[in-house]
N, C-alpha and C positions, 0 to 999 in steps of 0.2 A: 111137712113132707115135701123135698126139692122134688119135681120136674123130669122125668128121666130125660138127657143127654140125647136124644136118639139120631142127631148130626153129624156128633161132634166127628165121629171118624173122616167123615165127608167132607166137612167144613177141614178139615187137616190136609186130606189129601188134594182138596182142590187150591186151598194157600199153597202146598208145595209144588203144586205145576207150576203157580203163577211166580212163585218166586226160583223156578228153572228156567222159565223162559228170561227174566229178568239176570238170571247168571250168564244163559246163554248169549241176549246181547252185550253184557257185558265181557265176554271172553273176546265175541269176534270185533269189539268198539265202534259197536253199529246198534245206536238206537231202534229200527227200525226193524218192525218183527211180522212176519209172516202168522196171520192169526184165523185160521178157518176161511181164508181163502179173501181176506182183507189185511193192506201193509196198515200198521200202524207205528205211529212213534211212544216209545216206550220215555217217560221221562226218567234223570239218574233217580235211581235209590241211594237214601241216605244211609251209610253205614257208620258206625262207634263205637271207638276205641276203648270206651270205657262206661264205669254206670253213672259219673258226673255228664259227661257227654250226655245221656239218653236221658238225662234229669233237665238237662239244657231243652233237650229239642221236647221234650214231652211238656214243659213249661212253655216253650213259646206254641207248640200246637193249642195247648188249653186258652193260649191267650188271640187266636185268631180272633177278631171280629164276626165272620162265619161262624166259628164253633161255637164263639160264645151266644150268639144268636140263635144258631139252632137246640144246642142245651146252655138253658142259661140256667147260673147257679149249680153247675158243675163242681164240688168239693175236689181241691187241694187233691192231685197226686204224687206219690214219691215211687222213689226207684230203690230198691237194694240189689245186692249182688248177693245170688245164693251158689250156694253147691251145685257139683255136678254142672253136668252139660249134655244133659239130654232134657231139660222141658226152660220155657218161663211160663211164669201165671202171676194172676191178678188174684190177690186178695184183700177183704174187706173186712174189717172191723168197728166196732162203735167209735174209737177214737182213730180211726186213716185207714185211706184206701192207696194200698202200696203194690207195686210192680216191681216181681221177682224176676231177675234174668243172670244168665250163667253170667261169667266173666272170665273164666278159665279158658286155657288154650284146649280151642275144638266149638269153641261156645259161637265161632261166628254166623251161625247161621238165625242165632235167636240176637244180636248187636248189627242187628238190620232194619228198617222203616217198615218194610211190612209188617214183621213180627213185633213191633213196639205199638203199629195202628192197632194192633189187633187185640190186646190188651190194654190199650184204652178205649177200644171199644165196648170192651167188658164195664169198664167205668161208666161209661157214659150209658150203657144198658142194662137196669136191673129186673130187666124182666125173665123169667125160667122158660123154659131151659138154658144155660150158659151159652149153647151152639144155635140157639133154636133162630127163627124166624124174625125176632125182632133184632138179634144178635147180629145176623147175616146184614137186614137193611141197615142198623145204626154201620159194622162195619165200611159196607160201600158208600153209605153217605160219608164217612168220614175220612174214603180214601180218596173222594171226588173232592170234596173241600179240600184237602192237604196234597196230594199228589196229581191229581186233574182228572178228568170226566174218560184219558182213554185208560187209566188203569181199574176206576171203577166199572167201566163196561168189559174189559177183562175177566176182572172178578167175577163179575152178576153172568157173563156167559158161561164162564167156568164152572160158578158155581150152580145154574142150570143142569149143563152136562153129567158135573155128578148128582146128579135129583137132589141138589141142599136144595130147602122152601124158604 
């Protein structure tokens, strides 16, 4: 018997602020973002063209020095291209741990860096519930490592605010 979910809505709506605020500096081409009353620098987000692309950057993530340190012996991930363009997800089986994400025109919101950390975070975390607590921390650990210490404090305010634990 899994874990009931009881974040995950929260854990959703607090990634899409962060990656509103991350569109918004990128519209006006100003890093720099007004965040509860402190400026910070937002670094670029990576975006991909395609699911070889996000097979690139999710191979060289797994091969940080960092990550491999902090989970070491991480198993092999892949990337497919599924249907539709309303979800990605992480799924696991006895023989590969693979990452579904759209590819179709409309899909670019999940062919973004946050939304690829976010389901390697699932990888890297197999503890229940899939949103829960240990989810959230391996997440920001893994956004600190790969993207730098102000978008994980982003995050962990953010996700505060919407009470994710």
């Amino acid at each position: 018997m899994s874990a009931r979910d009881f974040q995950r809505a929260k854990v959703y709506a607090a990634e899409e602020f962060v990656r509103t605020l991350f569109d918004r500096a990128g519209e006006r081409a100003n890093p720099v973002v007004e965040f509860f009353g402190t400026q910070l620098t937002l670094p670029p987000e990576g975006r991909f063209a395609s699911v070889p692309a996000v097979q690139r950057y999710i191979d060289e993530v797994l091969a940080m020095p960092g990550v491999q340190r902090r989970w070491p012996g991480a198993p092999p991930l892949r990337v497919r291209a599924r249907r539709g363009v309303a979800a990605a997800h992480y799924e696991r089986s006895a023989d590969a741990a693979v990452i579904a994400v759209p590819e179709q025109r409309g899909s670019g919101w999940a062919l973004r860096e946050l939304v690829v950390l976010h389901e390697i975070a699932h990888h890297l975390c197999d503890d229940p519930p899939p949103h829960g607590p240990q989810f959230v921390a391996t997440f920001c650990e893994l956004t600190e490592a790969v993207m730098g210490p102000e978008v994980a404090h982003v995050l962990r305010v953010v996700f505060a605010k919407e009470g994710v634990r």
